[in-house]
PyMOL Python script that loads the backbone (N, CA, C, O; Angstrom):
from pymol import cmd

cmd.read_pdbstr("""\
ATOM      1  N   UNK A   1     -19.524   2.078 -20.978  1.00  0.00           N
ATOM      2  CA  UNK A   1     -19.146   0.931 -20.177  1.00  0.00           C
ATOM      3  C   UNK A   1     -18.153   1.398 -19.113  1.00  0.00           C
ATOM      4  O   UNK A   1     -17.340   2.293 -19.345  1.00  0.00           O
ATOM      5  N   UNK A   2     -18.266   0.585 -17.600  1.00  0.00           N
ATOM      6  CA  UNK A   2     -17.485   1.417 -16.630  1.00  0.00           C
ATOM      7  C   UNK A   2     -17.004  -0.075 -16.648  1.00  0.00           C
ATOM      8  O   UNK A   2     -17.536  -1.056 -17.168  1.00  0.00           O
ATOM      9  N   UNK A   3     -15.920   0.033 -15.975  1.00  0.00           N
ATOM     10  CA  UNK A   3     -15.192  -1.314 -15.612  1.00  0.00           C
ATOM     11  C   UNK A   3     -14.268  -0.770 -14.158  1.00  0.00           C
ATOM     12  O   UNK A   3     -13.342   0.039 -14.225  1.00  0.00           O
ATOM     13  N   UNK A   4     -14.704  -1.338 -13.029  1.00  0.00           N
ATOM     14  CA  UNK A   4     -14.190  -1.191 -11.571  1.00  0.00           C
ATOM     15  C   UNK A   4     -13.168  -2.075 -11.513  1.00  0.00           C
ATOM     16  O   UNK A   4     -13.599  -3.215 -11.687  1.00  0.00           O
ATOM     17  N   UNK A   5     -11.942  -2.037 -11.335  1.00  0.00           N
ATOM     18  CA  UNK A   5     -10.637  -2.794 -10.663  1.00  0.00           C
ATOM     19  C   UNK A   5     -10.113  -1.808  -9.426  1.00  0.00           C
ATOM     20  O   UNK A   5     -10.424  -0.650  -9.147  1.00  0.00           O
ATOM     21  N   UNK A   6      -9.078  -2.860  -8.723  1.00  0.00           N
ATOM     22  CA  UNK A   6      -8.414  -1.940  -8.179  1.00  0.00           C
ATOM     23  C   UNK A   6      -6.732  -2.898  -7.474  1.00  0.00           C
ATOM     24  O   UNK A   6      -6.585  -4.052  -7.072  1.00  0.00           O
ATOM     25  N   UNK A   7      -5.976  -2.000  -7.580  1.00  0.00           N
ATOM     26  CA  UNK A   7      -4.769  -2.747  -7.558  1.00  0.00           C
ATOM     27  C   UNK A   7      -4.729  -2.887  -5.782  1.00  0.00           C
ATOM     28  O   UNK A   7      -4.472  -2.015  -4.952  1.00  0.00           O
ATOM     29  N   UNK A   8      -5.043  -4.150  -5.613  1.00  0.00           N
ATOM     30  CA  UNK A   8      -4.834  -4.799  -4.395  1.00  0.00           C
ATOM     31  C   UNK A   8      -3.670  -4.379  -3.285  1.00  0.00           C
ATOM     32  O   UNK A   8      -3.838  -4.304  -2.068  1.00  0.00           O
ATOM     33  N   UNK A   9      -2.309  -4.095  -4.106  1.00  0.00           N
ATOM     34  CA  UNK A   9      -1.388  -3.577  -3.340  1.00  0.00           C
ATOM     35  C   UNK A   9      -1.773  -2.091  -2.608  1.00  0.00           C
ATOM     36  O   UNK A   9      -1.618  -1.836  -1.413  1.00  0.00           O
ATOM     37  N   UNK A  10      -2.270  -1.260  -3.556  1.00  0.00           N
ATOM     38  CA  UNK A  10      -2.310  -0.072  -3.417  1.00  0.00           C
ATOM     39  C   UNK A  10      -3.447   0.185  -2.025  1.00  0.00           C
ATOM     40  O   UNK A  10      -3.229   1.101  -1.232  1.00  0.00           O
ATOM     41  N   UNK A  11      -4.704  -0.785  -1.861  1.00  0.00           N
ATOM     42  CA  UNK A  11      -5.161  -0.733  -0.866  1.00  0.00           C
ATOM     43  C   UNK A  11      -4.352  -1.057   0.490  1.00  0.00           C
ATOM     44  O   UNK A  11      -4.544  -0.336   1.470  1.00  0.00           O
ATOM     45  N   UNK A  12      -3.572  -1.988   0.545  1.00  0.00           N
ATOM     46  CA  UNK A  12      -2.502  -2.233   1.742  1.00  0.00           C
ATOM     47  C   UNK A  12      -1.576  -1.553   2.094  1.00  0.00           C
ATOM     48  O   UNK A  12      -0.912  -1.674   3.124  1.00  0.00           O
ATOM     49  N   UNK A  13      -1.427  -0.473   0.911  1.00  0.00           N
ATOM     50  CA  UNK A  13      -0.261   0.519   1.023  1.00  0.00           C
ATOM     51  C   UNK A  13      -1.242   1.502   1.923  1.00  0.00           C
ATOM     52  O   UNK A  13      -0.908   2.011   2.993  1.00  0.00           O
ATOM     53  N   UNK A  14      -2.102   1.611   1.483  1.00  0.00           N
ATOM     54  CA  UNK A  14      -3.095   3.489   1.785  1.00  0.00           C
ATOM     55  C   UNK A  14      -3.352   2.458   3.723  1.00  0.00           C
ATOM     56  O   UNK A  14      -3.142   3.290   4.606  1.00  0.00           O
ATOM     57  N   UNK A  15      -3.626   1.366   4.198  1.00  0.00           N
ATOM     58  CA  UNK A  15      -4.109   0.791   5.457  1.00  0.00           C
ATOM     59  C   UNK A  15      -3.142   1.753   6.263  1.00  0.00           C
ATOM     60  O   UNK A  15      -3.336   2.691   7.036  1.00  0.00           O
ATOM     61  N   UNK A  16      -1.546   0.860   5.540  1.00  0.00           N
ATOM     62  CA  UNK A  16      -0.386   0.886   6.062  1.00  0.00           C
ATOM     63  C   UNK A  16       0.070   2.218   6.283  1.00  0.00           C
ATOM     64  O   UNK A  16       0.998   2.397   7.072  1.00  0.00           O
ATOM     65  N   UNK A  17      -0.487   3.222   5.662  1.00  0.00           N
ATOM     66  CA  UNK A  17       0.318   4.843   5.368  1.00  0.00           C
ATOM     67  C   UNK A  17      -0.352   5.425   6.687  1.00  0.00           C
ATOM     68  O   UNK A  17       0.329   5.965   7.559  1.00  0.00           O
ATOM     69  N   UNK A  18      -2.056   5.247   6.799  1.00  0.00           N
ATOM     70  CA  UNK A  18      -3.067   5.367   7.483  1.00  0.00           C
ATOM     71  C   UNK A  18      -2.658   5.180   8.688  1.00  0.00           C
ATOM     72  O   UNK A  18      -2.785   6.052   9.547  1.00  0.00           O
ATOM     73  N   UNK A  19      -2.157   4.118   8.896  1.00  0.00           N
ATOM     74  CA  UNK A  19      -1.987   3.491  10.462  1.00  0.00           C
ATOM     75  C   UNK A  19      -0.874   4.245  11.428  1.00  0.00           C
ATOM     76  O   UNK A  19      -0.879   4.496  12.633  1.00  0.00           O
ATOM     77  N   UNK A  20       0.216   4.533  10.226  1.00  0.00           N
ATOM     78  CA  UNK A  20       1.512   5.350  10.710  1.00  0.00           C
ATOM     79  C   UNK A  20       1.238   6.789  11.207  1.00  0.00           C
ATOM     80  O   UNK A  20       1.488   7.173  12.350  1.00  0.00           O
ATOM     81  N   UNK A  21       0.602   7.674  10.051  1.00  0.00           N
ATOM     82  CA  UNK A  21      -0.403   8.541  10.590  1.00  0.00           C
ATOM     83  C   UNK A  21      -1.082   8.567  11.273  1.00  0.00           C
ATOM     84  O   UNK A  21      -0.839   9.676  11.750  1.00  0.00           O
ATOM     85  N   UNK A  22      -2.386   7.961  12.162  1.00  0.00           N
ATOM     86  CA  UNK A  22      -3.134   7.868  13.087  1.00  0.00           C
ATOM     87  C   UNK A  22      -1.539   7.190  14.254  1.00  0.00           C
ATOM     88  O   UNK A  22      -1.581   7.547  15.431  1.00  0.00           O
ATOM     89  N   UNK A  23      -0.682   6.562  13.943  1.00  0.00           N
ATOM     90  CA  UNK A  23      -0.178   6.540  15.276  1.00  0.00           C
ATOM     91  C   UNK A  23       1.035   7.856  15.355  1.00  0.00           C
ATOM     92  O   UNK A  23       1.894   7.691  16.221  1.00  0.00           O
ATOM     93  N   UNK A  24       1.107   8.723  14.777  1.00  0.00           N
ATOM     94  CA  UNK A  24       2.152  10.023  14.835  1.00  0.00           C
ATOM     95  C   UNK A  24       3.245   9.187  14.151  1.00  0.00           C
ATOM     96  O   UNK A  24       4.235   9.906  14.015  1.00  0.00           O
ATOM     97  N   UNK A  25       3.451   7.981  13.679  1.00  0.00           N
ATOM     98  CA  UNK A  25       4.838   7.817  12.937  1.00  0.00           C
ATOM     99  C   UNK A  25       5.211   8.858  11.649  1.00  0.00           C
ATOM    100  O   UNK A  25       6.395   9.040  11.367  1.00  0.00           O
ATOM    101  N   UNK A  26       4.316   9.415  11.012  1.00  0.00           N
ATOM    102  CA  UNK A  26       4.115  10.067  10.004  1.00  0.00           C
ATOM    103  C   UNK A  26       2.979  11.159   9.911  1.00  0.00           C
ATOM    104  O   UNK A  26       1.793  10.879  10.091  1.00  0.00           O
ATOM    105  N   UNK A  27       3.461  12.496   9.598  1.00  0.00           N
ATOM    106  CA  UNK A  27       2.987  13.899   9.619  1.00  0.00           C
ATOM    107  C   UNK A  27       1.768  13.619   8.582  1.00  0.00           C
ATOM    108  O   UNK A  27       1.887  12.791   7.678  1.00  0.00           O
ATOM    109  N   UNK A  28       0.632  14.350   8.779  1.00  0.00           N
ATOM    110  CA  UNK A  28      -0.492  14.078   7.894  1.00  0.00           C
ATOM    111  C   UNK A  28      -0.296  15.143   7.004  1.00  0.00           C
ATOM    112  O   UNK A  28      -1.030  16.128   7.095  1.00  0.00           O
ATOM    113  N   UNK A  29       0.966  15.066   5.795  1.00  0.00           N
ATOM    114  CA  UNK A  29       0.411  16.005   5.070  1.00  0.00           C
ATOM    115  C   UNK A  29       0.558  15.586   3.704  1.00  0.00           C
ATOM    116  O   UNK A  29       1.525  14.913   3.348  1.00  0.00           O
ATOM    117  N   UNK A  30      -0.269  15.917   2.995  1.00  0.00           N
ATOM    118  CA  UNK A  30      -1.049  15.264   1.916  1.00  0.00           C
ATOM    119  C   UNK A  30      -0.032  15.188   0.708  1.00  0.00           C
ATOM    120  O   UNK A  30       0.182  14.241  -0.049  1.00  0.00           O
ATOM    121  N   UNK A  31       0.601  16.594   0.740  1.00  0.00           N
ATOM    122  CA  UNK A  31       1.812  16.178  -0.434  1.00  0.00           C
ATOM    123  C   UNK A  31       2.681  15.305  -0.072  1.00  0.00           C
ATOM    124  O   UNK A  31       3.046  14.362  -0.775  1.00  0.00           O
ATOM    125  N   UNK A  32       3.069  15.554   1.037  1.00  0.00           N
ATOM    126  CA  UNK A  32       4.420  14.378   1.836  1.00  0.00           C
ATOM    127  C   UNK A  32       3.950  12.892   1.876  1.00  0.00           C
ATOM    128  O   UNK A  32       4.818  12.020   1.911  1.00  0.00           O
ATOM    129  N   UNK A  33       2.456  12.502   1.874  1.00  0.00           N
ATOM    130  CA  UNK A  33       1.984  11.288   1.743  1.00  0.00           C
ATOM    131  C   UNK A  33       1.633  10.674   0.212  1.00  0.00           C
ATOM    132  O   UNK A  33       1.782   9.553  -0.274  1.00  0.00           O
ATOM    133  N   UNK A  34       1.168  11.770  -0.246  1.00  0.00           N
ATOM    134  CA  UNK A  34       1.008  11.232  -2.267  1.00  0.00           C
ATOM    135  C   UNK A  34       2.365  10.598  -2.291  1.00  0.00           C
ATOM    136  O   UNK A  34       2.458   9.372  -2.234  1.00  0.00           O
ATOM    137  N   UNK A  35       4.003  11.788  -2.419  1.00  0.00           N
ATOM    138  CA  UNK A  35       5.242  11.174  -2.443  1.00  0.00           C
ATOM    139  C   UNK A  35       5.779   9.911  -1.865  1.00  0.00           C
ATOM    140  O   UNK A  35       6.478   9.036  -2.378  1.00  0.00           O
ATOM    141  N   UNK A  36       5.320  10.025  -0.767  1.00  0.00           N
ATOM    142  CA  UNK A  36       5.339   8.795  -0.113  1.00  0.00           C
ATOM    143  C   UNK A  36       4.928   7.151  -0.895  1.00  0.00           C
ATOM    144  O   UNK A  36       5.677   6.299  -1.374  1.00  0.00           O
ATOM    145  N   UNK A  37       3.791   7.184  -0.790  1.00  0.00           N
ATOM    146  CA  UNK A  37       2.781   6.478  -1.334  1.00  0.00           C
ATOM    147  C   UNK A  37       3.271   6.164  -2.654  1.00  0.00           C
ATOM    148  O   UNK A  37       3.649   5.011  -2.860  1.00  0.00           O
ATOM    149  N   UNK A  38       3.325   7.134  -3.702  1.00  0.00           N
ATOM    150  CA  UNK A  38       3.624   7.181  -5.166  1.00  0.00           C
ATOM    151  C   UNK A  38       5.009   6.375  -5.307  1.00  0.00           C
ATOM    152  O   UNK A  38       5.055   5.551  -6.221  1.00  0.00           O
ATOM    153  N   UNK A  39       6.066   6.523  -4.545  1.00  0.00           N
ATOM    154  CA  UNK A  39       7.072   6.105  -4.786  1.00  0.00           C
ATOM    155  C   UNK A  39       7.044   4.675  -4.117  1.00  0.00           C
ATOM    156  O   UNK A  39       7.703   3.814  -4.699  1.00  0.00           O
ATOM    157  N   UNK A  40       6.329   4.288  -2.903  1.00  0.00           N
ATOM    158  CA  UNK A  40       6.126   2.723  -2.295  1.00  0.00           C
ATOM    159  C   UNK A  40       5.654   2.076  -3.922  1.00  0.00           C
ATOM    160  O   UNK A  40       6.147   1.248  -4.688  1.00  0.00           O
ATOM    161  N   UNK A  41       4.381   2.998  -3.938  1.00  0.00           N
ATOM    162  CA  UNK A  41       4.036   1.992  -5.021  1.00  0.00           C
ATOM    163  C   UNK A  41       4.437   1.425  -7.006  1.00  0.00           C
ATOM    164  O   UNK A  41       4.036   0.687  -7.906  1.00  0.00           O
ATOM    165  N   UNK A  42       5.467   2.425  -6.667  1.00  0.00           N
ATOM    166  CA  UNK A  42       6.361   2.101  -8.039  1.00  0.00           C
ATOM    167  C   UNK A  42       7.158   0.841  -7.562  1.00  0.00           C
ATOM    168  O   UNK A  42       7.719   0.155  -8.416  1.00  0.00           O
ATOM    169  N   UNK A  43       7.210   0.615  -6.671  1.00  0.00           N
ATOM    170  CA  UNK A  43       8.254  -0.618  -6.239  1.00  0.00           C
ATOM    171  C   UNK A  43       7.404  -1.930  -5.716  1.00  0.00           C
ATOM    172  O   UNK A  43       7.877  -2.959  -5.232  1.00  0.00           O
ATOM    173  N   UNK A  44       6.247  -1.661  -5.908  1.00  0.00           N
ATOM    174  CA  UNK A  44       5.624  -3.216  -5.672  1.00  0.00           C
ATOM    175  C   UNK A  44       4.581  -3.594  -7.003  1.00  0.00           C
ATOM    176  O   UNK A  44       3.753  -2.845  -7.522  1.00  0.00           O
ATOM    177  N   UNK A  45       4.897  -4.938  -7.345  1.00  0.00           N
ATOM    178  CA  UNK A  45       4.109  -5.487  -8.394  1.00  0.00           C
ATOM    179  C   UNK A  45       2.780  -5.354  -8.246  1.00  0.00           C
ATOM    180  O   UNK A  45       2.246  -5.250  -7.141  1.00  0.00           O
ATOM    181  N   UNK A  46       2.258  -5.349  -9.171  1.00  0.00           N
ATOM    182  CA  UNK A  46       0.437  -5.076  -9.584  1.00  0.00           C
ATOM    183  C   UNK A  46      -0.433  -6.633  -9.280  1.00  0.00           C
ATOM    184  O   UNK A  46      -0.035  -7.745  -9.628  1.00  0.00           O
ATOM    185  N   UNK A  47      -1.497  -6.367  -8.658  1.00  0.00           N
ATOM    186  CA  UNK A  47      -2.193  -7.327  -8.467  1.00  0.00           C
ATOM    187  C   UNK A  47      -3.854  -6.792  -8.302  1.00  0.00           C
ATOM    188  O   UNK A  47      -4.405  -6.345  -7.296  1.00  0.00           O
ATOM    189  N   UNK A  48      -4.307  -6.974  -9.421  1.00  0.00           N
ATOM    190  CA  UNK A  48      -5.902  -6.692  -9.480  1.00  0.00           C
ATOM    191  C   UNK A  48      -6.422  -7.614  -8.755  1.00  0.00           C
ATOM    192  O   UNK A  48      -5.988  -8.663  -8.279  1.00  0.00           O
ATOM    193  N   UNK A  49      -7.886  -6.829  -8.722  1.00  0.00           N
ATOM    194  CA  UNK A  49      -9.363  -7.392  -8.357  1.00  0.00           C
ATOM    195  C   UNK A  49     -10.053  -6.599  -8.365  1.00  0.00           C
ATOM    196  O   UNK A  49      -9.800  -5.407  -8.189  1.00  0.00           O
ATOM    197  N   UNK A  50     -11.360  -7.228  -8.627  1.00  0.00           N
ATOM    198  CA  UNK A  50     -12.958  -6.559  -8.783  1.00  0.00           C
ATOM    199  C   UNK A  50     -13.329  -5.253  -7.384  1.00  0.00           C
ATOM    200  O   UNK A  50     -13.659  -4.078  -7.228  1.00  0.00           O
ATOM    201  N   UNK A  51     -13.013  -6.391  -6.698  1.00  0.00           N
ATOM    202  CA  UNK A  51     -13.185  -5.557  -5.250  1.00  0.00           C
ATOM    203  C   UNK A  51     -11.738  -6.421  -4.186  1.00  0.00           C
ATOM    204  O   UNK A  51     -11.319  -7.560  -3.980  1.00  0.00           O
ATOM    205  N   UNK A  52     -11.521  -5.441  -3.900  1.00  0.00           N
ATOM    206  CA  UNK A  52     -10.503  -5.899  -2.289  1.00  0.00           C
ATOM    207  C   UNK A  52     -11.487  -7.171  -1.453  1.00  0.00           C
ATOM    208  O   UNK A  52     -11.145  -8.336  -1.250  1.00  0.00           O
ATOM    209  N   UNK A  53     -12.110  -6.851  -1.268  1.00  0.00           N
ATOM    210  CA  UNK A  53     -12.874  -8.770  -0.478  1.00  0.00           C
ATOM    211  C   UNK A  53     -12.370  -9.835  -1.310  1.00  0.00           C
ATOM    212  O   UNK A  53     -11.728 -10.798  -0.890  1.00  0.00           O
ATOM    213  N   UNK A  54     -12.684  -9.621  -2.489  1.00  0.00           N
ATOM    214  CA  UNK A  54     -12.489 -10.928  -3.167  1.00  0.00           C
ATOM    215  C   UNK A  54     -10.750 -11.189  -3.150  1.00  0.00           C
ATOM    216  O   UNK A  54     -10.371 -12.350  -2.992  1.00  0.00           O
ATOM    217  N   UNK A  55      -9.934 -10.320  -3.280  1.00  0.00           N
ATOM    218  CA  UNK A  55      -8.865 -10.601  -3.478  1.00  0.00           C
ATOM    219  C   UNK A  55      -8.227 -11.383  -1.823  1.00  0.00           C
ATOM    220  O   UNK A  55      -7.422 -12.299  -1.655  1.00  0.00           O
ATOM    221  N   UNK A  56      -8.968 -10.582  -0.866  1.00  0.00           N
ATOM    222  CA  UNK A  56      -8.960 -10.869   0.451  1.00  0.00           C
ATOM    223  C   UNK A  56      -9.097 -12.405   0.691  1.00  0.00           C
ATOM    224  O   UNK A  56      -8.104 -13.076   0.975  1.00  0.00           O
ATOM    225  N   UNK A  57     -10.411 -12.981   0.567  1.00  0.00           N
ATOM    226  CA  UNK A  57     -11.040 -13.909   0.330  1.00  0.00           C
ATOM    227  C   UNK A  57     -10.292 -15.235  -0.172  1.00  0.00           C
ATOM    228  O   UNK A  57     -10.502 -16.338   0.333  1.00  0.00           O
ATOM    229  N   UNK A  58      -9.251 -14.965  -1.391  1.00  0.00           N
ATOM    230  CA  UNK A  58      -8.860 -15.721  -2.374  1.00  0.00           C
ATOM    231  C   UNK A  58      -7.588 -16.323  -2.132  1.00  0.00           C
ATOM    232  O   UNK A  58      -7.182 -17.437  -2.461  1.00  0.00           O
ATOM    233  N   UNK A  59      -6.644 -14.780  -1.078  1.00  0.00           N
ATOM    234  CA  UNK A  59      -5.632 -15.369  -1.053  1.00  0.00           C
ATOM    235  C   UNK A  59      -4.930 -15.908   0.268  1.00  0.00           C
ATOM    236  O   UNK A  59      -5.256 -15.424   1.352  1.00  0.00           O
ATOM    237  N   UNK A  60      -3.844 -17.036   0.175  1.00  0.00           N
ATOM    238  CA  UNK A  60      -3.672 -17.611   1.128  1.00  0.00           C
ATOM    239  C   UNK A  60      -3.117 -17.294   2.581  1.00  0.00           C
ATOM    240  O   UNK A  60      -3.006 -16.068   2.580  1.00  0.00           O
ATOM    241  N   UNK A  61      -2.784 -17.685   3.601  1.00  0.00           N
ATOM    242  CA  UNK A  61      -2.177 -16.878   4.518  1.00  0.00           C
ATOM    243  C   UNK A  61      -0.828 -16.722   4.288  1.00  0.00           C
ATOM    244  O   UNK A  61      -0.282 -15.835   4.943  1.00  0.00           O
ATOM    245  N   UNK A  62       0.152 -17.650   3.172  1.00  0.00           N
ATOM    246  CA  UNK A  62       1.128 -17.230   2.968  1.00  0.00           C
ATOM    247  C   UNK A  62       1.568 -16.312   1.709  1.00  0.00           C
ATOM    248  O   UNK A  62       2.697 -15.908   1.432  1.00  0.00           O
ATOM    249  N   UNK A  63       0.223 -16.080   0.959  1.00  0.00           N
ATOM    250  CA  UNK A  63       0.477 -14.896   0.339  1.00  0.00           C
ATOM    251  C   UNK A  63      -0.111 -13.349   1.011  1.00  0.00           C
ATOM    252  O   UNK A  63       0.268 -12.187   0.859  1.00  0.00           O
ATOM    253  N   UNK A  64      -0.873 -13.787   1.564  1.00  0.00           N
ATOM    254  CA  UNK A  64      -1.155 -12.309   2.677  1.00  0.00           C
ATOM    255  C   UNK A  64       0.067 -11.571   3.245  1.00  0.00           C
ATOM    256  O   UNK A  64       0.418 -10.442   2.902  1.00  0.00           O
ATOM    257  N   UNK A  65       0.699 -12.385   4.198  1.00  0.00           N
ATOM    258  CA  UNK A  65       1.569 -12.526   4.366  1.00  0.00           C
ATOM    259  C   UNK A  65       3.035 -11.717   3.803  1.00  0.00           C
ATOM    260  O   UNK A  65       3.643 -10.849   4.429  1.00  0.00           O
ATOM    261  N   UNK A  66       3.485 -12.411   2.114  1.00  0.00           N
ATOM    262  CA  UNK A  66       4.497 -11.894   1.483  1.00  0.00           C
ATOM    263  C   UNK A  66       3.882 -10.859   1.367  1.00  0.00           C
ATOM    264  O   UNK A  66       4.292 -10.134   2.273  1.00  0.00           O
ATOM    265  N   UNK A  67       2.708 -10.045   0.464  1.00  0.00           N
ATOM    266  CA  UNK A  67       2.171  -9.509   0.459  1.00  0.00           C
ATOM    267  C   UNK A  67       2.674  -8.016   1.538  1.00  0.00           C
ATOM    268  O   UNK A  67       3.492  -7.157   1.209  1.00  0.00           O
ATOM    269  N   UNK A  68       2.045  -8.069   2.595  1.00  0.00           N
ATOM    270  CA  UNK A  68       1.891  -7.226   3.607  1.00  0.00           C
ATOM    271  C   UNK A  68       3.620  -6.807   3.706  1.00  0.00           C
ATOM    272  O   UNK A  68       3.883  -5.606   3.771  1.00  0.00           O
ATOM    273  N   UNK A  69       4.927  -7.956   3.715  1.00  0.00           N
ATOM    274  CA  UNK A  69       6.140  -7.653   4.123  1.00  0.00           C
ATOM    275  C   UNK A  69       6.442  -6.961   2.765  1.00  0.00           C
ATOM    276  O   UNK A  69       7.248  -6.036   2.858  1.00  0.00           O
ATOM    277  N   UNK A  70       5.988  -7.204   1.596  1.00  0.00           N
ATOM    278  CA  UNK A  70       6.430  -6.284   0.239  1.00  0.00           C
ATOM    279  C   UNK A  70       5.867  -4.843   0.913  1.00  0.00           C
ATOM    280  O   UNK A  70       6.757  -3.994   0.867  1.00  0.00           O
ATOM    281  N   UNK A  71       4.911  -4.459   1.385  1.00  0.00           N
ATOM    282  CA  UNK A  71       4.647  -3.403   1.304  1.00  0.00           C
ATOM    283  C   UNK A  71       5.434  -2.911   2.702  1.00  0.00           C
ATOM    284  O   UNK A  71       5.973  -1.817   2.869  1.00  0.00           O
ATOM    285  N   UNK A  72       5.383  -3.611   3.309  1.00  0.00           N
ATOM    286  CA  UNK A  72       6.372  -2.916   4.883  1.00  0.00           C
ATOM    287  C   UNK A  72       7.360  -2.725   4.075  1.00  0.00           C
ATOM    288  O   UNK A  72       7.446  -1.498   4.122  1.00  0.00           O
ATOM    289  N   UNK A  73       8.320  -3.140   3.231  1.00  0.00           N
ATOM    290  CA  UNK A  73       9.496  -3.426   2.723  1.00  0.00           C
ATOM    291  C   UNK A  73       9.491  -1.767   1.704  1.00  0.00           C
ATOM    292  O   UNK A  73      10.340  -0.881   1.796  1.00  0.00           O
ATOM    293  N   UNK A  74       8.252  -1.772   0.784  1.00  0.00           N
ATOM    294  CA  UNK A  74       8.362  -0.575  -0.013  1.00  0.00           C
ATOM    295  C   UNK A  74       8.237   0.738   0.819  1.00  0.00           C
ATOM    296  O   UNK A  74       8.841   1.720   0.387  1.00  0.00           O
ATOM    297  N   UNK A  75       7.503   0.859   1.987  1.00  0.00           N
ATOM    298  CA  UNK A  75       7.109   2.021   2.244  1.00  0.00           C
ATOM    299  C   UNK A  75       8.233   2.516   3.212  1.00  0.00           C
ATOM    300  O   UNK A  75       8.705   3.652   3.246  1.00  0.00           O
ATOM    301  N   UNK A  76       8.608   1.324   4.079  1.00  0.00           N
ATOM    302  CA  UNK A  76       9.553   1.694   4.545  1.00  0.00           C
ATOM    303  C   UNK A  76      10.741   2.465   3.818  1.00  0.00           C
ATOM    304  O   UNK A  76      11.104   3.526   4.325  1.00  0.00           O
ATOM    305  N   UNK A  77      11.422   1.970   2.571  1.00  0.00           N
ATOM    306  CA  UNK A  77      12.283   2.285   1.516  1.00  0.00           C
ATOM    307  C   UNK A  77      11.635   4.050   1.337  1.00  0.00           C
ATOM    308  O   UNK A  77      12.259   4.991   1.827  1.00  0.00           O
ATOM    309  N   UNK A  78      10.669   4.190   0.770  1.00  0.00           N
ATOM    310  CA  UNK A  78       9.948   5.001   0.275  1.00  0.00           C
ATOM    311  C   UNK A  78      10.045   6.578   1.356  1.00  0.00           C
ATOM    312  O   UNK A  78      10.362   7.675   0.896  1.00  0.00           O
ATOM    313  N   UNK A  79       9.647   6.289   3.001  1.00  0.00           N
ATOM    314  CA  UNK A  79       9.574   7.071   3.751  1.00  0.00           C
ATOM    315  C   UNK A  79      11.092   7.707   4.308  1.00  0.00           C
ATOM    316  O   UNK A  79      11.327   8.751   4.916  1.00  0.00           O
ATOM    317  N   UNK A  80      12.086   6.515   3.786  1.00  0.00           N
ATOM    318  CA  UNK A  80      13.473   7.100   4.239  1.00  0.00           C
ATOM    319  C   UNK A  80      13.694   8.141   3.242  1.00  0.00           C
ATOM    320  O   UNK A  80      13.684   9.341   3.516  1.00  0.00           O
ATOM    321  N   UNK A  81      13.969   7.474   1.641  1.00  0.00           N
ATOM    322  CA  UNK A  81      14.074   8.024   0.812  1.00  0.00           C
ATOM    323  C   UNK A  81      13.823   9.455   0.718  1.00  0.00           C
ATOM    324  O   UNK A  81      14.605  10.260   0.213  1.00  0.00           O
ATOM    325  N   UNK A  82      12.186   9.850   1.457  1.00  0.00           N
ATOM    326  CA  UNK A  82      11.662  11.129   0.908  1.00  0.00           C
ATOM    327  C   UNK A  82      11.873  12.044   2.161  1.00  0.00           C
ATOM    328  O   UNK A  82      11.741  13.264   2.060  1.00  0.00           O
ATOM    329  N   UNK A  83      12.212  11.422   3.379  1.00  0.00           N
ATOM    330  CA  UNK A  83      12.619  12.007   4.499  1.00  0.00           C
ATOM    331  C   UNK A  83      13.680  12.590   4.420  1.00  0.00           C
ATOM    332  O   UNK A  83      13.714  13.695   4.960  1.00  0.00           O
ATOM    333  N   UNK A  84      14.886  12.112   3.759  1.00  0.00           N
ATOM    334  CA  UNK A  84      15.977  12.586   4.096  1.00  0.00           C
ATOM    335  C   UNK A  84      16.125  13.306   2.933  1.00  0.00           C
ATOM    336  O   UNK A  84      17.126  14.001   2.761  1.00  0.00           O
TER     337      UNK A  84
END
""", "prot")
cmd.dss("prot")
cmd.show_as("cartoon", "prot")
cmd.util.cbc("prot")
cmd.orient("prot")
């Protein structure tokens, strides 16, 4: 038996890491981004789904919203942290 989840945050984190990288805010290198990443996401609560659409789909614009500022909020924390 396979069973597919995936923690909803963690997709908004990898958009968000993505975006900084493609705009030069952040060096593409793979250990410096796991750390990165690994430590954002110890600091934001868990939120499953089957697939990212559905979770997309489901939730409101003011949880999108908190949502998206938790993760500006962790990664930001996260990228000082491992920078300095």
């Amino acid at each position: 038996m396979s069973i597919e989840i995936e923690n909803y945050y963690e997709h908004l984190l990898l958009e968000e890491v993505n975006q900084l990288v493609i705009g030069g805010d952040l060096p593409a290198d793979e250990e410096l981004l796991s750390d990165i990443a690994c430590l954002a996401m110890n600091n934001l609560p868990s939120r499953y789904a089957h697939h990212a659409v559905d979770m997309a789909f489901f939730l409101s614009e003011d949880e999108r919203i908190e949502m998206n500022n938790k993760v500006a909020i962790a990664l930001n924390n996260a990228i000082e942290k491992v920078m300095s």
